[in-house]
C-alpha positions in Angstrom: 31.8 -148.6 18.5 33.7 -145.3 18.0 32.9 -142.8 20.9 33.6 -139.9 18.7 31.3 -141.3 16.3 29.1 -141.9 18.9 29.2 -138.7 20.4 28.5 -137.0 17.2 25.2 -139.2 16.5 24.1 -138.0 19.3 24.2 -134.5 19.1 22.5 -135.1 15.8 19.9 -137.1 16.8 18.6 -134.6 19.6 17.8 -131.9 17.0 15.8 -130.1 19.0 14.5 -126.1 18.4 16.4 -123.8 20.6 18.3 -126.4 22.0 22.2 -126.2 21.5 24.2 -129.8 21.9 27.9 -130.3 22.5 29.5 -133.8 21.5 32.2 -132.5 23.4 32.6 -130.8 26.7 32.1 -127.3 26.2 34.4 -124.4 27.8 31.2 -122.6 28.3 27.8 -122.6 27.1 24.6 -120.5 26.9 21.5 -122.5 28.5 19.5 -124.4 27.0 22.0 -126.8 26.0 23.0 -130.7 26.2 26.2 -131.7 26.4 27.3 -135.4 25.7 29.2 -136.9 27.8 32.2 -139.7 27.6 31.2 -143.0 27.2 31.7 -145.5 29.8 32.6 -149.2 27.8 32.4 -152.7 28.5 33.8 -154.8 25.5 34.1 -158.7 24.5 30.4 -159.4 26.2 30.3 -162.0 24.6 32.7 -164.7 23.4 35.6 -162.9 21.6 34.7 -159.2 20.1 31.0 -160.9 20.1 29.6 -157.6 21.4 30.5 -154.4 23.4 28.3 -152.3 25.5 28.5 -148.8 26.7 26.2 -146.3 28.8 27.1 -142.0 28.3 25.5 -139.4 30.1 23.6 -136.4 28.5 23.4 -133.5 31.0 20.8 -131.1 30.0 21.0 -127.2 31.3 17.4 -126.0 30.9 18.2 -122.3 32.5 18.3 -120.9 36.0 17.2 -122.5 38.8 13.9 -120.0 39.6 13.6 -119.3 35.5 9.7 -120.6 35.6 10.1 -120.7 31.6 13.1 -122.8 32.0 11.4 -125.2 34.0 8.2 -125.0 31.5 10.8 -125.8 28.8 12.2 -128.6 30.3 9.1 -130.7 31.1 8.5 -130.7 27.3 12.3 -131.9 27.1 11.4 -134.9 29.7 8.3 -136.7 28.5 8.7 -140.3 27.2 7.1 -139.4 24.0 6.3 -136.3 21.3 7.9 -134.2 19.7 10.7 -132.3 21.8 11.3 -135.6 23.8 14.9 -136.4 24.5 14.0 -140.1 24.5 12.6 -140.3 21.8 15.0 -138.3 19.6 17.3 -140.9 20.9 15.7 -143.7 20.2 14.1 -142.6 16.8 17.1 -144.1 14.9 17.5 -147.4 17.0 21.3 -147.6 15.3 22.3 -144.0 15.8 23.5 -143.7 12.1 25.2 -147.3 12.1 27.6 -146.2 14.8 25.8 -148.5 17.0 23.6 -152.0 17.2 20.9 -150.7 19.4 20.4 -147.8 21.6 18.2 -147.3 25.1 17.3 -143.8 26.8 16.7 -145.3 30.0 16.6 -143.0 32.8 16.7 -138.5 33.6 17.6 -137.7 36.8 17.9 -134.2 38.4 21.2 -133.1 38.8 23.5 -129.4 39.9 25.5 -127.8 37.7 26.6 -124.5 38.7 27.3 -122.4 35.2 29.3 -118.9 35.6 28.4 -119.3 39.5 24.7 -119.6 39.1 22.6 -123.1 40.0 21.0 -124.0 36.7 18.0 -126.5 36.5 19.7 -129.5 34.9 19.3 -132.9 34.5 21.4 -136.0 33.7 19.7 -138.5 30.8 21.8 -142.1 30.9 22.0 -143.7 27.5 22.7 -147.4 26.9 24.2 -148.7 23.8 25.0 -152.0 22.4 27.9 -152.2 19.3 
């Protein structure tokens, strides 16, 4: 499991109308936008380089905190199904364009992130993968 590789899947995966993704951490960025994170790895699972696991967070900016539209916008964004879900643009391609074995959208929690000094609505997606 490359995390570059990894990384870029991602972002491809979450294709996503009006959504701009970052497989790295931006300098800046213009809401709405998703930014992959680094990915946390635990190899050798099991027996010797039998398997490797890792977990990355996607943090989502949806727009300002009292932006009704952004807010509008991300409950499409956060629904375990259809066709703007996170989740399942994830877990569409269950190998992530062979860079992985399997891959898991398991959780979005709420989250701050303070962008040019303004509170945005965000939220953190956790991603499990197995390689």
């Amino acid at each position: 499991m490359t995390p570059s590789l990894v990384r870029d899947a991602l972002k491809t995966a979450v294709n996503i109308t009006g959504l701009r993704v970052y497989d790295t951490i931006p300098d800046g960025l213009m809401p709405p936008a998703l930014v992959v994170g680094q990915l946390s790895i635990d190899w050798d699972l099991v027996f010797a380089r039998g398997a490797d696991s890792a977990t990355v967070g996607l943090i989502l900016i949806a727009g300002r905190m009292s932006d009704r539209a952004a807010q509008d916008y991300l409950d499409g964004l956060l629904t375990a199904t259809g066709s703007n879900s996170i989740k399942t643009k994830i877990e569409a391609d269950q190998t992530l364009n062979g860079t992985v074995t399997s891959v898991r959208c398991v959780s979005a929690t709420p989250v701050a992130v303070t962008v040019s000094g303004v509170e945005m609505l965000s939220y953190r997606f956790t991603v499990e993968l197995w390689g």
